[in-house]
C-alpha positions in Angstrom: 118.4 96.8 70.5 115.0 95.6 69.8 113.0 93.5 71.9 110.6 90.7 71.2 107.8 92.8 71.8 106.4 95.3 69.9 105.4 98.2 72.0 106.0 101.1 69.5 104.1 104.1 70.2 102.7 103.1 73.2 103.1 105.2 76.6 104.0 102.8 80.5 104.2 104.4 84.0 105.6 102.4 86.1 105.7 102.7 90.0 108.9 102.1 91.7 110.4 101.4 88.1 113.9 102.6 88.9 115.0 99.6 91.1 115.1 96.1 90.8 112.3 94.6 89.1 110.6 97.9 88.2 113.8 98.7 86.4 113.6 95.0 84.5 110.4 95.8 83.6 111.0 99.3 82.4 113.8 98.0 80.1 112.1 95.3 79.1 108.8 97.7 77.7 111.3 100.6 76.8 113.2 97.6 74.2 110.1 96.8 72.6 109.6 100.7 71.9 107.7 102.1 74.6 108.3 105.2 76.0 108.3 105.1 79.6 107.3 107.1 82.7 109.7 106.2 85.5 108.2 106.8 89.4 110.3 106.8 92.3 110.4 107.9 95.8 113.6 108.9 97.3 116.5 107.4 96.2 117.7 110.1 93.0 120.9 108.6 92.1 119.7 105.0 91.3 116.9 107.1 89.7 118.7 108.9 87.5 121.2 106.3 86.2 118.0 103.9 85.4 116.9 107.1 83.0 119.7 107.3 81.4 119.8 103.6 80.8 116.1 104.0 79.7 116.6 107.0 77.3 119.2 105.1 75.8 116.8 102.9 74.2 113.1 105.4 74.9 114.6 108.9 73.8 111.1 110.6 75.4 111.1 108.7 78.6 110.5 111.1 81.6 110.8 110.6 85.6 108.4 111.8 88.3 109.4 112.0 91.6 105.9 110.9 93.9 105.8 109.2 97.4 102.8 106.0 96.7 101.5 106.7 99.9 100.3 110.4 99.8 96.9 110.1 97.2 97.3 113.8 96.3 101.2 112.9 94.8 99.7 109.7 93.4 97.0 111.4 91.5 99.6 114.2 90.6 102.1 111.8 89.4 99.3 110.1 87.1 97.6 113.0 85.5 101.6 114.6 85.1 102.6 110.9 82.9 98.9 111.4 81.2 99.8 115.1 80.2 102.9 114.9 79.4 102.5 111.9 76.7 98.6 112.8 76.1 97.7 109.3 76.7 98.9 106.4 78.7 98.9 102.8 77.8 100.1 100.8 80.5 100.3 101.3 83.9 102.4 98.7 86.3 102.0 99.0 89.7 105.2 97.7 91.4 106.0 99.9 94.4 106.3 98.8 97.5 107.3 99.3 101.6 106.4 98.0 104.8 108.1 97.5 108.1 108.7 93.6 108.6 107.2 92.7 112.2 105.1 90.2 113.7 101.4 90.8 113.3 101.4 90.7 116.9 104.1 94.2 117.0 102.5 95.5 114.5 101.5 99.5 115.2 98.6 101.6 113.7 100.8 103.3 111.5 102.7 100.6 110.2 99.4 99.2 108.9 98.0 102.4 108.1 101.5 103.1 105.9 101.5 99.7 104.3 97.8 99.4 103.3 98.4 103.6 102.2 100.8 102.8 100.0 100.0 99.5 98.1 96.0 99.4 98.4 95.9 103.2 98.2 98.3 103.9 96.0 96.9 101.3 93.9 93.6 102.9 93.9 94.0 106.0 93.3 96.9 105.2 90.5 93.6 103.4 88.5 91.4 105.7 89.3 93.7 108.3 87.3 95.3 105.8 84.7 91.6 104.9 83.7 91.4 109.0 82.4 94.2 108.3 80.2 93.6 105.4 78.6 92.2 104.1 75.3 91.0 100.5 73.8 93.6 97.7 74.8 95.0 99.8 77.6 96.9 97.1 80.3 97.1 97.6 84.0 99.4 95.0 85.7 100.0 95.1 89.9 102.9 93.4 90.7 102.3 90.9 94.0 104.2 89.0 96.2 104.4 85.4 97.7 103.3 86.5 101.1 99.3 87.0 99.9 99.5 83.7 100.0 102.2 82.3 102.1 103.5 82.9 106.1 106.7 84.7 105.9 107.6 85.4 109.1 107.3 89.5 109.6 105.8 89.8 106.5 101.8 89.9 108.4 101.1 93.6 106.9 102.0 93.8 103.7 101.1 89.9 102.6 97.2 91.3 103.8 97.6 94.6 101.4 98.9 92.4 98.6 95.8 89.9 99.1 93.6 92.8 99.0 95.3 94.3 96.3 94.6 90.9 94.0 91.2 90.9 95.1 90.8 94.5 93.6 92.5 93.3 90.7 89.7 91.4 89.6 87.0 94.1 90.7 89.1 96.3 88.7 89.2 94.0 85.5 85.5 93.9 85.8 85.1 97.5 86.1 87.5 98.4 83.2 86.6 95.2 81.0 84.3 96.9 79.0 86.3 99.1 77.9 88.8 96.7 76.8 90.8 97.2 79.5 92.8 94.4 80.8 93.8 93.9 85.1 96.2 91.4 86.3 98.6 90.7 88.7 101.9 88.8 88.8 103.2 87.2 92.0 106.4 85.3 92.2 108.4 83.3 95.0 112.0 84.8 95.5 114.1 87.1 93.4 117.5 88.2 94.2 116.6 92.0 94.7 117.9 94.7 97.1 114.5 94.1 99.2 115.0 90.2 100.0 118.9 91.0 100.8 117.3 93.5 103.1 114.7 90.8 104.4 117.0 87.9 104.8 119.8 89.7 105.9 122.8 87.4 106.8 120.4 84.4 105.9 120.1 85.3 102.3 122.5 83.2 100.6 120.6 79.9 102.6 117.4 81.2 101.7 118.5 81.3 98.4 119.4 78.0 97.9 116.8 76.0 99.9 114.5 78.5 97.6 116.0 77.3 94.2 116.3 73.9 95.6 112.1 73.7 95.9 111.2 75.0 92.3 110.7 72.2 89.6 113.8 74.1 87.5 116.1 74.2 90.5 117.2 77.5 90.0 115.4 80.9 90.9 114.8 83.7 88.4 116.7 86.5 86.3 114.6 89.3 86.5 113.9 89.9 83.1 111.8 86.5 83.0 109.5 88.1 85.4 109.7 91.1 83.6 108.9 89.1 80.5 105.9 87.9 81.4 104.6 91.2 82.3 105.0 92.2 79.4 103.4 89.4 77.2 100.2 91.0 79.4 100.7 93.7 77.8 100.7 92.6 74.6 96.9 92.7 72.1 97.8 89.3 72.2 97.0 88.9 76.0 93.9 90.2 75.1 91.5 87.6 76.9 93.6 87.1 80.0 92.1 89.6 82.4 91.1 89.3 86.6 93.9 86.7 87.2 96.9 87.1 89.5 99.9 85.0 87.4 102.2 82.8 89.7 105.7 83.0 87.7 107.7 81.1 91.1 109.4 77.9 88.9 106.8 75.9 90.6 107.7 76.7 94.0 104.5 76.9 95.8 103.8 73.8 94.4 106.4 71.8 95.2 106.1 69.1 97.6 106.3 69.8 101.5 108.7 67.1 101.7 110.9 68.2 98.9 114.4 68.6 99.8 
């Protein structure tokens, strides 16, 4: 099954790319011929399957086992992906954890996990990647809509993803010359494991007052987030560098006194 990019020959590692939209996008770069470098943490079974679904289509595909908040596993992880395929192409940083609290409740080592693992993960994940890559190489970070909105609980890690798109643009500029592209891509609400998790017994109202705020009325398949991750990593996308992408239907947008 091709897809309606063309991605042949070129390498993607992906962080937390066994789950949810990390998955999307995996399948979505593995369809337009990429062969992919699957990161996860812990959970092997969900792992595993997404492999198989991913070597269906990306024969060479590989999975490396790395915990985003350790830098030595980070590093090891990158340079293991860079090795392994002698180059990399794409790197999509999409993992993610934190312990929903109030600011207020929040405890050293919640912030020091949270800010770890998405600003330091990030860092060090670019600071590899950059070794491995060529001309045209693509680094995307995926965001979320609490760098720029309250969500209650969500205090620590809407402050790491806002520091993450501001390194996003330092990054673009550091790696620009080199025809290297940074962006980010933030979106409102996705039906994934994590907001299930979040909203608990709320999510199916969440849901809906959600859908019922974007201009389109509806919220989004994965893949269309997916999609538009990678049309950044297309040569096409070539000029679009330093920018954090808002795919949310319009949400944030919307009126406050849309009902």
């Amino acid at each position: 099954m091709g897809g309606m990019f063309d991605f042949n020959g070129k390498v993607a590692l992906i962080t937390g790319g066994t789950r949810g939209l990390g998955r999307a996008i995996a399948l979505q770069l593995a369809r337009g011929g990429a062969t992919i470098a699957l990161n996860y943490r812990r959970d092997e079974a969900s792992a595993k399957r997404t492999l198989e679904e991913i070597r269906a289509i990306a024969p060479r595909s590989i999975l490396i086992r790395a915990d985003m908040e350790q830098d030595p596993e980070v590093r090891a992880l990158v340079a293991a992906a860079g090795q392994e395929f002698g180059r990399l192409d794409f790197l999509i940083v999409n993992a993610a954890a934190t312990a929903f609290k109030p600011l207020l409740e929040a405890k050293p080592h919640n912030l020091a996990r949270t800010f770890n693992l998405s600003v330091g993960g990030f860092v060090a994940a670019v600071q590899e990647a950059s070794r491995f890559m060529g001309d045209g190489g693509r680094i995307v970070m995926i965001s979320g809509i609490d760098s720029i909105r309250h969500l209650p609980g969500h205090g620590v890690l809407g402050a790491a993803k806002a520091a993450m798109e501001a390194m996003v643009r330092d990054f673009a500029f550091e790696l620009g010359r080199r025809a290297i592209t940074v962006n980010g891509v933030n979106f409102g609400m996705i039906d994934s494991d994590s907001s299930r998790i979040y909203f608990g017994d709320d999510f199916q109202r969440a849901l809906e007052v959600t859908a019922a705020r974007t201009a389109l009325g509806r919220l989004p398949e994965l893949d269309e987030i997916a999609s538009v991750v990678a049309l950044l990593c297309t040569p096409e996308a070539g000029y679009l560098t330093a920018q954090t992408l808002m795919v949310d239907g319009g949400l944030t947008l919307a009126s406050p006194l849309a009902r």
